[in-house]
VOGU-3710 file (C-alpha; in Angstrom, 3 decimals, decimal comma):
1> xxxxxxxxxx> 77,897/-107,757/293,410  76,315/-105,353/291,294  72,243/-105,625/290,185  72,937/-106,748/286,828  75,242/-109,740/287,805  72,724/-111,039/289,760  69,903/-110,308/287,263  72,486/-112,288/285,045  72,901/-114,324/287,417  68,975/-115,382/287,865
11> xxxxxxxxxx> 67,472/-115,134/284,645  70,565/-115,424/282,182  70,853/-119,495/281,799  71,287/-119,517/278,031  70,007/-116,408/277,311  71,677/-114,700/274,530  74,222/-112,898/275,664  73,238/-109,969/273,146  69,687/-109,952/274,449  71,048/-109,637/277,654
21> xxxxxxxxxx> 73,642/-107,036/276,517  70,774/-104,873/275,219  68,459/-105,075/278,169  71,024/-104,196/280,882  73,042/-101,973/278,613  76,592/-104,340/279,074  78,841/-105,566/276,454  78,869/-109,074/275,390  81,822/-109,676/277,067  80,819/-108,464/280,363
31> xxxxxxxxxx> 77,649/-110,820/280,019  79,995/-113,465/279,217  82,339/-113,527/281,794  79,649/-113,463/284,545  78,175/-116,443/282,948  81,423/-118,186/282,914  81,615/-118,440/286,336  79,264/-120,864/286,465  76,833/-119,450/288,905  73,921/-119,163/286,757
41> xxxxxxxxxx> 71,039/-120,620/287,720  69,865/-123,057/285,786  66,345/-122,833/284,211  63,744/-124,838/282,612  63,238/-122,810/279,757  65,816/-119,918/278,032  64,271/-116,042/277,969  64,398/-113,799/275,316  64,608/-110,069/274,743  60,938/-109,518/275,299
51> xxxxxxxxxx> 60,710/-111,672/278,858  63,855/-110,189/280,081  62,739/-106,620/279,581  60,023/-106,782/281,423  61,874/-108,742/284,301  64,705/-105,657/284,092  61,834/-102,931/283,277  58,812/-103,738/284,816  56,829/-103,064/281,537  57,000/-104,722/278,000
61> xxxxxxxxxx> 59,806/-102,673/275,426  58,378/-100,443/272,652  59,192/-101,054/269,325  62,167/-98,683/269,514  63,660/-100,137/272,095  64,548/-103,316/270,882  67,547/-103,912/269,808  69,500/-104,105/265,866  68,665/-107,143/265,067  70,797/-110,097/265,197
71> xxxxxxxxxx> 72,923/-111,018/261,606  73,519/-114,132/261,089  77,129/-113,895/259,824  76,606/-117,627/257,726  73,624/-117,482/256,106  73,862/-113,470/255,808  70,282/-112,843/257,026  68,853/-110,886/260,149  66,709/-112,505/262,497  63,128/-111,628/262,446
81> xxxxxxxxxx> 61,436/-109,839/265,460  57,899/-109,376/267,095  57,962/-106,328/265,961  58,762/-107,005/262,460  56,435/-110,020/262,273  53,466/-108,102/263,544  53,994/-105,315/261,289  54,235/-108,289/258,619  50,821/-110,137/259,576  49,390/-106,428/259,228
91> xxxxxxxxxx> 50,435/-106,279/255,840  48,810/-109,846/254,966  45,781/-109,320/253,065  46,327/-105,621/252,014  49,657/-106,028/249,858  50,724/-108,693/247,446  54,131/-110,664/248,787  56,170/-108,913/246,837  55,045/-105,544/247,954  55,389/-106,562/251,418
101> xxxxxxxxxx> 58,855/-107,885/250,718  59,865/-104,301/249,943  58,312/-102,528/253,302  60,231/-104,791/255,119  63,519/-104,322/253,407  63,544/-100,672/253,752  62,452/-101,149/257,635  64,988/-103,382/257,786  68,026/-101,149/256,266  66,737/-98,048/258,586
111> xxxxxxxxxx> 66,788/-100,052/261,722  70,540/-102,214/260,514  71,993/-99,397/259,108  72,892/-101,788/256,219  72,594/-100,940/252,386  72,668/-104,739/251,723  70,141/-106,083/254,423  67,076/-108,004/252,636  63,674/-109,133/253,228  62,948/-111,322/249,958
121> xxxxxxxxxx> 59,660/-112,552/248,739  60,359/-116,042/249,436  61,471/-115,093/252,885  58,689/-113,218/253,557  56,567/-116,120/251,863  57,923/-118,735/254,553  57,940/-116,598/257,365  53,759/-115,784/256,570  53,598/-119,728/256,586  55,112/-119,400/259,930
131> xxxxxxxxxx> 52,923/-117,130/261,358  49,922/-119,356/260,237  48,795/-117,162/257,926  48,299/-117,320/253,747  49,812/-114,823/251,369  46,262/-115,433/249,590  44,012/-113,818/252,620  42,736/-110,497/252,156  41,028/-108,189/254,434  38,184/-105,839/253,584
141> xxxxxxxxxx> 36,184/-107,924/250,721  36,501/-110,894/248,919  38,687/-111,844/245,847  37,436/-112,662/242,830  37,633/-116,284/243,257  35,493/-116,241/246,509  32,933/-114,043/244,945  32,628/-116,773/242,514  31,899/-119,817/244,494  29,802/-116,718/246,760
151> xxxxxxxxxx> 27,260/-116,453/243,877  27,858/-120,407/242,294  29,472/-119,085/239,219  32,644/-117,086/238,312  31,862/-115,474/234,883  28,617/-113,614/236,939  31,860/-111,759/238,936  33,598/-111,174/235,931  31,249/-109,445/234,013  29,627/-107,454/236,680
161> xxxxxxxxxx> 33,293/-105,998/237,022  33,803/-105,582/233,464  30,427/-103,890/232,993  31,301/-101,727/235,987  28,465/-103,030/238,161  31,118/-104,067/240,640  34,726/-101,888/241,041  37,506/-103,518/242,330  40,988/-102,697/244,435  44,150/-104,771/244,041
171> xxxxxxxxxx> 45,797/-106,628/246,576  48,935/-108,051/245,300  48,071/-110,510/242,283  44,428/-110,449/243,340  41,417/-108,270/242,564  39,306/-108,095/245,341  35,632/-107,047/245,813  35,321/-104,749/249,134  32,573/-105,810/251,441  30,198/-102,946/251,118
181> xxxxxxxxxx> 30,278/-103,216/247,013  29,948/-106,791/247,374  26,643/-106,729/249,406  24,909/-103,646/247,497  25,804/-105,656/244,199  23,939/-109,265/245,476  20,929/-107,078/246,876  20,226/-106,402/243,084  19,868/-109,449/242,503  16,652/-111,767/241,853
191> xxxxxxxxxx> 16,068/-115,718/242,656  13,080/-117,182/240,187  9,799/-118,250/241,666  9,105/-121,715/243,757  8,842/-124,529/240,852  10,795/-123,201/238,271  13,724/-124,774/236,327  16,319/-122,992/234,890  15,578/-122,657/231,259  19,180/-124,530/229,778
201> xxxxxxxxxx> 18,338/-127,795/231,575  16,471/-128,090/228,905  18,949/-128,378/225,717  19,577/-131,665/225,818  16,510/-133,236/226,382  14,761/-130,926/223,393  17,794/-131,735/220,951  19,421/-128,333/220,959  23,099/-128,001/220,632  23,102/-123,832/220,273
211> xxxxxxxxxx> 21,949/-121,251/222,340  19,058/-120,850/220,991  16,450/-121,220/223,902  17,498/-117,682/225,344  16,725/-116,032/222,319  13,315/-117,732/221,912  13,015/-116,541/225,390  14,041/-113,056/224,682  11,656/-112,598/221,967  8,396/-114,369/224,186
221> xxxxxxxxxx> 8,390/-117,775/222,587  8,645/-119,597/225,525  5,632/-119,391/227,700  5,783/-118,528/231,400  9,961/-117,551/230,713  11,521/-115,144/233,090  14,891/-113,964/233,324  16,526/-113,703/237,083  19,932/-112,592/237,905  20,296/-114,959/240,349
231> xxxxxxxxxx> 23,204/-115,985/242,864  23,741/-118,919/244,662  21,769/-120,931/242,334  23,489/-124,182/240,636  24,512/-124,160/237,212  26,052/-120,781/235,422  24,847/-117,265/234,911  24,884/-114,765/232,614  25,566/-110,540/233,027  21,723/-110,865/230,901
241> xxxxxxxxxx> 20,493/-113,004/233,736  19,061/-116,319/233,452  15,711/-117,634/232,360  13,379/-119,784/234,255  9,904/-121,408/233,174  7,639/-123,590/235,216  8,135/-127,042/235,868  5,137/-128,077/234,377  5,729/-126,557/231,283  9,335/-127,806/231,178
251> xxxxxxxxxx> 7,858/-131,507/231,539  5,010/-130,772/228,847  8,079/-129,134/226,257  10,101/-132,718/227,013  6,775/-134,797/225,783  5,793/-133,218/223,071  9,310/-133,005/221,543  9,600/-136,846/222,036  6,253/-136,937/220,203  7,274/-135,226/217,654
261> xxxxxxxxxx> 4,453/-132,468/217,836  6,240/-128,616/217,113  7,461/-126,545/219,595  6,309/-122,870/220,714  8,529/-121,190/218,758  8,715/-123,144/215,297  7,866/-121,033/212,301  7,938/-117,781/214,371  10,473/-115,441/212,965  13,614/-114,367/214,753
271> xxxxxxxxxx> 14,333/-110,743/215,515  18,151/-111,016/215,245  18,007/-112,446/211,745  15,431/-110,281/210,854  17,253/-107,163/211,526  20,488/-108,896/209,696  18,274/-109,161/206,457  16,402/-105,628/206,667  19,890/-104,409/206,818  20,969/-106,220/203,460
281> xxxxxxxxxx> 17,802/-105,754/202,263  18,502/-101,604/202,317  21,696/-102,038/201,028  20,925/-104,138/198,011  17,539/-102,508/197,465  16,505/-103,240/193,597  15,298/-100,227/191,634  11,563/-99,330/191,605  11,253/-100,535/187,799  12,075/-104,592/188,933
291> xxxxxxxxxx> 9,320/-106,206/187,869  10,019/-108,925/190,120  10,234/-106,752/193,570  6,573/-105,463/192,600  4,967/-108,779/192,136  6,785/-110,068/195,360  5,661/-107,478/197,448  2,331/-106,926/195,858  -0,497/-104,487/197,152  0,791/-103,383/200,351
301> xxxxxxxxxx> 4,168/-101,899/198,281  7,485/-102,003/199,478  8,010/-101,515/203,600  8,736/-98,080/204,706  10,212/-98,744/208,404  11,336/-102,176/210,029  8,119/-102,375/211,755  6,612/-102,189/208,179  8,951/-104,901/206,956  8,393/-107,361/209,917
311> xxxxxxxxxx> 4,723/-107,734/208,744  5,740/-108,527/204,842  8,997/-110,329/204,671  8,308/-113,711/207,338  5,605/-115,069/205,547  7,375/-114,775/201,852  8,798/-117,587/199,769  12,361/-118,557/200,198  12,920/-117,959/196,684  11,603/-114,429/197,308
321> xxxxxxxxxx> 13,719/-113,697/200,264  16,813/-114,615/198,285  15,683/-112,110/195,135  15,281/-110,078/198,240  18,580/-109,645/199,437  20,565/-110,436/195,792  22,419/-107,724/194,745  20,489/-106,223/191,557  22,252/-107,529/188,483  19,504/-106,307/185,111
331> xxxxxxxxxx> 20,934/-109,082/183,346  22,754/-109,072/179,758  22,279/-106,757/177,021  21,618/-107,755/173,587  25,616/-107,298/172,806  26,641/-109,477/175,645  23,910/-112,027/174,428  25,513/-112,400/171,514  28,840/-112,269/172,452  28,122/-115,067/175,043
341> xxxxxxxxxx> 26,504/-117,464/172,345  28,943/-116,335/169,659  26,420/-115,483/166,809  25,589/-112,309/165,465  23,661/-109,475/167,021  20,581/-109,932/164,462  20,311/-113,463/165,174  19,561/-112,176/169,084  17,216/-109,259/167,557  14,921/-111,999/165,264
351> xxxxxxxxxx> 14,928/-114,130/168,399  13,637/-111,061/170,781  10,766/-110,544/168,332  10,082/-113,874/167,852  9,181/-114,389/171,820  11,971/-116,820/171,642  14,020/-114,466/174,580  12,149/-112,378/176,858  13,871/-108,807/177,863  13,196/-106,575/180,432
361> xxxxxxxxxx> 14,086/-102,469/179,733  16,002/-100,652/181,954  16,752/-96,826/182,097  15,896/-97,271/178,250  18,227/-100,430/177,612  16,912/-103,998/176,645  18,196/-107,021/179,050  18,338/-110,341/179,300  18,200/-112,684/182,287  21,290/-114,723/182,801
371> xxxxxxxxxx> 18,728/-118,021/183,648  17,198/-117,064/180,216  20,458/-116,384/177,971  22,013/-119,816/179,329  18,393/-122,035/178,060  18,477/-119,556/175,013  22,105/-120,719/174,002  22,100/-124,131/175,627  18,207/-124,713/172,859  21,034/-123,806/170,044
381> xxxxxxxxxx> 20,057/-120,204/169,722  16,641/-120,166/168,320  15,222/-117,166/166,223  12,010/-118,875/166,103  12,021/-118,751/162,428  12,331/-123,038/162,086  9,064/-124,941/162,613  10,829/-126,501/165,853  10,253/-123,795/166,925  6,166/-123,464/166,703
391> xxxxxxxxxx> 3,785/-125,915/168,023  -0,203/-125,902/167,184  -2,681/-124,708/170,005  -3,889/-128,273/169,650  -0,666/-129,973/170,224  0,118/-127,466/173,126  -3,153/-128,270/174,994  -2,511/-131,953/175,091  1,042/-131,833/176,117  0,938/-128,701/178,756
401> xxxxxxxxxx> -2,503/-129,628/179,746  -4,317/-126,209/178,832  -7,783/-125,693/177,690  -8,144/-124,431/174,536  -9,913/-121,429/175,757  -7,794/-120,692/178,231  -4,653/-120,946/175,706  -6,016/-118,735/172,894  -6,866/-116,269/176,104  -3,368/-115,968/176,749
411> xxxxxxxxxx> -3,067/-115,270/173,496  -5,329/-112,668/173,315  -4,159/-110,841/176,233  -0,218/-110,497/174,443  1,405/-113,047/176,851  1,878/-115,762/174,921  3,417/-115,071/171,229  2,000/-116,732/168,107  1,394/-116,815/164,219  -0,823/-118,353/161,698
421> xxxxxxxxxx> 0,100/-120,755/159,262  -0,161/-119,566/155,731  1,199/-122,572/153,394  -0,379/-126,066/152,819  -2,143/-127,868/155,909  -0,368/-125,164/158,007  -2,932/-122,436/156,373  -5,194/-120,614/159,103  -3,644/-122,975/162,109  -2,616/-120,971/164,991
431> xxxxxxxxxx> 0,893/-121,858/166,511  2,399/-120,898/170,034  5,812/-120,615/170,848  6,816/-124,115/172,559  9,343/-122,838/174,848  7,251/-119,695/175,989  4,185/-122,122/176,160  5,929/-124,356/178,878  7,603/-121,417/180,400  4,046/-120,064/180,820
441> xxxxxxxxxx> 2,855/-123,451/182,313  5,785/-123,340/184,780  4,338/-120,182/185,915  0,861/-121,027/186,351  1,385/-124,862/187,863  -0,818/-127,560/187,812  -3,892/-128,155/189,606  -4,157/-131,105/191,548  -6,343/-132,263/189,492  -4,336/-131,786/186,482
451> xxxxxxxxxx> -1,105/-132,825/187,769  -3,122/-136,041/188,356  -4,378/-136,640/185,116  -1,100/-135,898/183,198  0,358/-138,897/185,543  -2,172/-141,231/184,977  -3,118/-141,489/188,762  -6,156/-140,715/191,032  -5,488/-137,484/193,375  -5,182/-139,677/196,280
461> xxxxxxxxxx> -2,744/-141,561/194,502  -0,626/-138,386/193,392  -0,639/-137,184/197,282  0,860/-139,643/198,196  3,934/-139,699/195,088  4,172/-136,034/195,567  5,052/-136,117/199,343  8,670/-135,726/200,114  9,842/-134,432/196,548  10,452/-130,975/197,887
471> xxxxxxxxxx> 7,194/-129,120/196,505  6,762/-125,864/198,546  2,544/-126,290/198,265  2,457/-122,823/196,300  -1,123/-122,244/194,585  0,219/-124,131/191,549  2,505/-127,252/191,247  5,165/-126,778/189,050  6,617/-128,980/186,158  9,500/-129,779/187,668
481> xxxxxxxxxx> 7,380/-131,672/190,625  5,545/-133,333/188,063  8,449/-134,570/186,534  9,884/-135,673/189,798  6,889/-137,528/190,668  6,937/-139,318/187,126  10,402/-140,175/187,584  9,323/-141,584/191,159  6,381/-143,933/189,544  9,142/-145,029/187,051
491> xxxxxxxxxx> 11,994/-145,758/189,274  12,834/-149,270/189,776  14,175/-149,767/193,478  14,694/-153,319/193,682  12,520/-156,283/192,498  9,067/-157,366/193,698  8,213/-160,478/195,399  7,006/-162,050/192,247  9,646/-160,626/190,167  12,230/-162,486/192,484
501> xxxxxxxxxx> 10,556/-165,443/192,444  10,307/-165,785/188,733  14,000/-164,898/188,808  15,112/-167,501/191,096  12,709/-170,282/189,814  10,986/-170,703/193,345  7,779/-169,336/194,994  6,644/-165,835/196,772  6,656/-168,318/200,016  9,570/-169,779/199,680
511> xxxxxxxxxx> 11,420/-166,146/200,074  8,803/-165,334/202,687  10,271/-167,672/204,573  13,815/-166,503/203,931  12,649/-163,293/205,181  11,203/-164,905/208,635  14,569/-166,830/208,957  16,812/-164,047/208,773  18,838/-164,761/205,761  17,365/-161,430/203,141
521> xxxxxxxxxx> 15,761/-158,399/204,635  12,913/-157,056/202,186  13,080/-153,020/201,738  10,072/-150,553/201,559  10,155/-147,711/198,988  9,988/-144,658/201,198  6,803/-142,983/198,503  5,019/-145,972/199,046  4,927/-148,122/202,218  2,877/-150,786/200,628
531> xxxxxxxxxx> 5,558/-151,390/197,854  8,301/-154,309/198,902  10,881/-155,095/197,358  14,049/-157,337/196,981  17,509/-155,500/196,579  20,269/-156,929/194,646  22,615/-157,771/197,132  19,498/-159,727/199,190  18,677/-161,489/195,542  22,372/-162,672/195,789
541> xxxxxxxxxx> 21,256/-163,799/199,063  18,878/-165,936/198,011  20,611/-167,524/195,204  23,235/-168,389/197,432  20,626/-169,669/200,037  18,719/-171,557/197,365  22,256/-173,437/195,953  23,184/-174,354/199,484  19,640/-174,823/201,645  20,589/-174,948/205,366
551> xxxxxxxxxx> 18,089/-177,084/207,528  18,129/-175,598/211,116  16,816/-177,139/214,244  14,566/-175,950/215,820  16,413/-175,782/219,164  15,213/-175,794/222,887  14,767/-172,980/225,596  17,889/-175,707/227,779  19,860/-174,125/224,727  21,665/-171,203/226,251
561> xxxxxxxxxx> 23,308/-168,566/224,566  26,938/-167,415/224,948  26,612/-165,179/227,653  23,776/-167,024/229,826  25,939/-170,414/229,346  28,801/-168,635/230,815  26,514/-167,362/233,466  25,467/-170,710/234,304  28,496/-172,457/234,901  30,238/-169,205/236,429
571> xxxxxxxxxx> 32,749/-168,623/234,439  33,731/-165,988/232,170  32,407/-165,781/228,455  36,409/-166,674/227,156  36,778/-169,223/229,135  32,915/-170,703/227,704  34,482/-170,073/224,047  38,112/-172,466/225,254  35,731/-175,165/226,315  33,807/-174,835/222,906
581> xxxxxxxxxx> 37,075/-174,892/221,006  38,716/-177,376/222,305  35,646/-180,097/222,229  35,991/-179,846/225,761  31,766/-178,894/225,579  29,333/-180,015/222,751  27,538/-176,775/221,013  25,814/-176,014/218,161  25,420/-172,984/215,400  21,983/-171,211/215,441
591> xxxxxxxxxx> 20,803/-167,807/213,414  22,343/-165,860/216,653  25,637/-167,668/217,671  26,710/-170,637/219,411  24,497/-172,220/221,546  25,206/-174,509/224,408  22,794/-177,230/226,650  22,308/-176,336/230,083  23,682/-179,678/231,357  26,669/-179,801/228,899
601> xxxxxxxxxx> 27,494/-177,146/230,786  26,998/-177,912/234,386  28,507/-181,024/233,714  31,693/-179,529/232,774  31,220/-176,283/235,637  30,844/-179,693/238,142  34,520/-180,709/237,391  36,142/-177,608/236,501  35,195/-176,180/240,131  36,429/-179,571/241,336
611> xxxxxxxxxx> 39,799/-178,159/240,754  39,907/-174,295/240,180  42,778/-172,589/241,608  41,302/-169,418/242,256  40,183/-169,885/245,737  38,174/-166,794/246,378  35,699/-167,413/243,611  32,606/-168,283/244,034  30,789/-171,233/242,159  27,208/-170,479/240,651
621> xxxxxxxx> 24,137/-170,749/243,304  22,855/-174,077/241,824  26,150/-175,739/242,145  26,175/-174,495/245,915  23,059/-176,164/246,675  24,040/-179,422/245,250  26,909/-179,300/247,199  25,277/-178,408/250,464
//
């Protein structure tokens, strides 16, 4: 017998016969027909190429000398080998599935000799689950994903790579982070002292819905902020970093917004918007020649550099921030005038002499204000030739609250036009212009002093009338305000105690007590806290009440409520409300809902847990003890 039958022989139980074939260089059919003599010895487990080499060999085979692999002729695929398989978990974590798919194929042709052998990507997919490995592993750094949860926030990775703080390699579908890049790009980074909070905690308890509180940080509004670039940290990150403050500052920012007292950074301007409105600012710049520009800026002249127009433009007036920034419009001219209040041109000349329109030249043309064309036309066009037109110096100093010295100095000085009577009683009386002379006193403002005594109140009195009505506390109040505040004195909210009384025919107690009981609510006027008053829909209230008196009684504390009677007899608050409805349980009506006696109820919780079907509840702890 020759060495290969009896290494067939011995080791060949089950073995496949190709294995066999291609370790003792036989045909199949030679294998077979040794085996079917049935002298094989039989084994406990069945050899493969790799076990019988060595047996034949003495040594494991190379990866040349294994043999084609096997095709399955059903399915159409090859079988996969240790060789193939380790070059396979190789290629895990350095190429994407798809890529790997494609190695293997072309290894798999060369070695088959076949134009139509295939590795495919869900092949190579299962046989990597096989293996124990994941197509998502990746050697030499970390992906993306991992870097995220590495540093407690995934938007840090991202724009570190797009920034080009971190570079990247692709493995497959993933973007991964090599090792060495990795750890040189966290050694940059900073953690924030011992005690300090991150700064965003903070939004919700300080009412803040924007981003805000990094900017105020940014500029150093917030005391004791720092910015770290931080990793590891909970909560997200920014490529700008992220700011901390102390503890004890954050706890001192929490109590004095609940207090209502202002925070570090109200009324301090904000460089973003700053810049935003220097840059409209130079693009809409008014001509040297507006009158207005000059009086808003004043003494120190218009800025020169930003740095210049950071000291000037936060502290102005809203109203000059918006001339500011409004693109220069000189107004109409005469012609337009005209046109616009569809008289002729002479009329608008008579009126411009008169005082009755002011103009302002430009580049040697006469305009008109838009604000000042719209009164002109919307007063009927005025020339100022009518008496209407002309009031006496007397009549102006009572009704615009000048002094007579101070008027006819205005007069003097040009700014406020005027003209002397010359027929009848009118001969030698001085008039003013009315609309110029409360123009002028719209300028100037009141004094508080003045505003007061044109009211009728003390100055106490008109501090308190003038507070909420939108006055900006420039150096004079303006006759609008005063109006307001008239308007507010005047204004009827509701009626007064007495004034509902004599109304309903009844006494200032009796709707005290209506007030007490619950059935009117009595309003404050929000000017004056120590003015009540009675609304109409609570005056309906009390007519109603006073038709149809209810008489209450006064009840007991062994008169429960809904939800503590339903707690006593350990039931649920529906079930309470069934008993009620069905007279199965006396209650009665109070100002708050249905109330019911404690031992109504435990009366009726005694025989309803006489016979409840639900076995696993649990009666109340008072009916327990009686029980016991």
């Amino acid at each position: 017998m020759a060495s290969w039958e009896q290494f067939v022989i011995t080791h060949g139980w089950k073995a496949w016969a190709y294995d066999l074939a291609a370790v003792l260089g036989q045909s199949v059919q030679e294998i077979e027909r040794v085996r079917s003599t049935g002298a094989c010895t039989q084994l406990r487990t069945t050899k493969r190429f790799a076990e019988l080499f060595t047996l034949w060999h003495g040594r494991q085979p190379t990866d040349d000398e294994w043999p084609m692999p096997f095709r399955y002729q059903r399915r159409g695929t090859y079988e996969w080998q240790p060789p193939e398989l380790a070059l396979l978990a190789g290629l895990v974590g350095q190429l994407g599935v798809a890529d790997i798919a494609k190695v293997l194929t072309s290894r798999l042709r060369t070695r088959t000799n076949d134009p139509e052998a295939e590795r495919t990507p869900t092949a190579v997919q299962n046989q990597i689950g096989r293996i124990g490995l994941q197509s998502k592993d990746v050697l030499g750094g970390l992906t993306t994903a991992d870097a995220g949860r590495d540093v407690g926030a995934l938007s840090v990775v991202q724009q570190a790579i797009r920034s080009g703080q971190l570079s990247t390699i692709n493995i497959g579908p993933r973007r991964v982070v090599p090792f060495d890049i990795w750890e040189r790009w966290k050694a940059k980074r900073t953690l924030p002292p011992q005690g300090y909070v991150r700064l965003s905690t903070l939004r919700t308890p300080l009412a803040i819905r924007s981003d805000k509180l990094s900017e105020y940080a940014r500029m150093g509004y917030v005391p004791t902020a720092i910015r770290c670039n931080t990793y590891g940290a909970k909560g997200p990150s920014t490529q700008f970093g992220t700011w901390y403050i102390d503890e004890k500052l954050a706890v001192e920012l929490v109590a004095a917004r609940r207090a209502g007292r202002p925070m570090p950074w109200h009324g301090k301007p904000l460089i973003d918007n700053l810049r935003k409105t220097f840059q409209l600012w130079e693009e809409r710049k008014h001509p040297p020649t507006c009158k207005t520009c000059i009086e808003i800026w004043g003494e120190v002249g218009v800025p020169r550099s930003f740095d210049d127009y950071l000291k000037h433009y936060p502290p102005l007036a809203h109203g000059a921030k918006r001339h500011l920034t409004r693109p220069w419009d000189p107004g109409l001219t005469l012609a337009e005038v005209a046109l616009q209040a569809a008289c002729d041109i002479e009329r608008v000349h008579r009126a411009v002499d008169c005082g009755m329109l002011s103009v302002s030249v430009e580049s040697g043309e006469q305009y008109v204000s838009r604000t000042d064309a719209t009164k002109w036309i919307s007063r009927k066009c005025p020339n100022g030739e009518s008496d209407e037109s002309w009031i006496s110096v007397e009549t102006a100093c009572k009704q615009y609250l000048f002094a007579d010295a101070e008027l006819r100095g205005f007069i003097a000085q040009g700014v406020l036009p005027s003209k002397v009577g010359t027929a009848g009683a009118a001969r030698g009386v001085v008039y003013v212009a009315r609309h110029q002379c409360g123009q002028l006193r719209e300028r100037i403002g009141f004094t508080e002093e003045q505003a007061a005594q044109r009211i009728g109140v003390t100055i106490e009195r008109f501090r308190v009338l003038v507070d909420g009505v939108n006055w900006r506390k420039a150096e004079g109040i303006p006759l609008v305000t005063i109006q307001a505040v008239i308007k507010r004195l005047e204004s009827r909210a509701g009626y007064t105690l007495e004034e509902a009384a004599a109304e309903l025919g009844t006494t200032v107690e009796w709707i005290k007590a209506r007030r007490d009981d619950g059935t009117i609510k009595i309003a404050k006027a929000k000017w004056d806290r120590r003015r009540l008053y009675v609304t109409a829909p609570m005056l309906e209230r009390l007519r109603q009440a006073l038709a149809a008196p209810t008489y209450r009684d006064q009840l007991s504390e062994d008169w429960l409520s809904l939800s503590d009677a339903a707690y006593e007899a350990g039931v649920s608050t529906t079930t309470l409300c069934k008993w009620g409805d069905c007279k199965e349980l006396d209650r009665r009506i109070s100002t708050t809902g249905w109330r019911y006696h404690r031992e109504a109820v435990r009366a009726k919780a005694r025989s309803y847990w006489k016979s409840v079907r639900f076995h696993r509840a649990t009666p109340p702890a008072w009916l327990q003890a009686e029980l016991n």
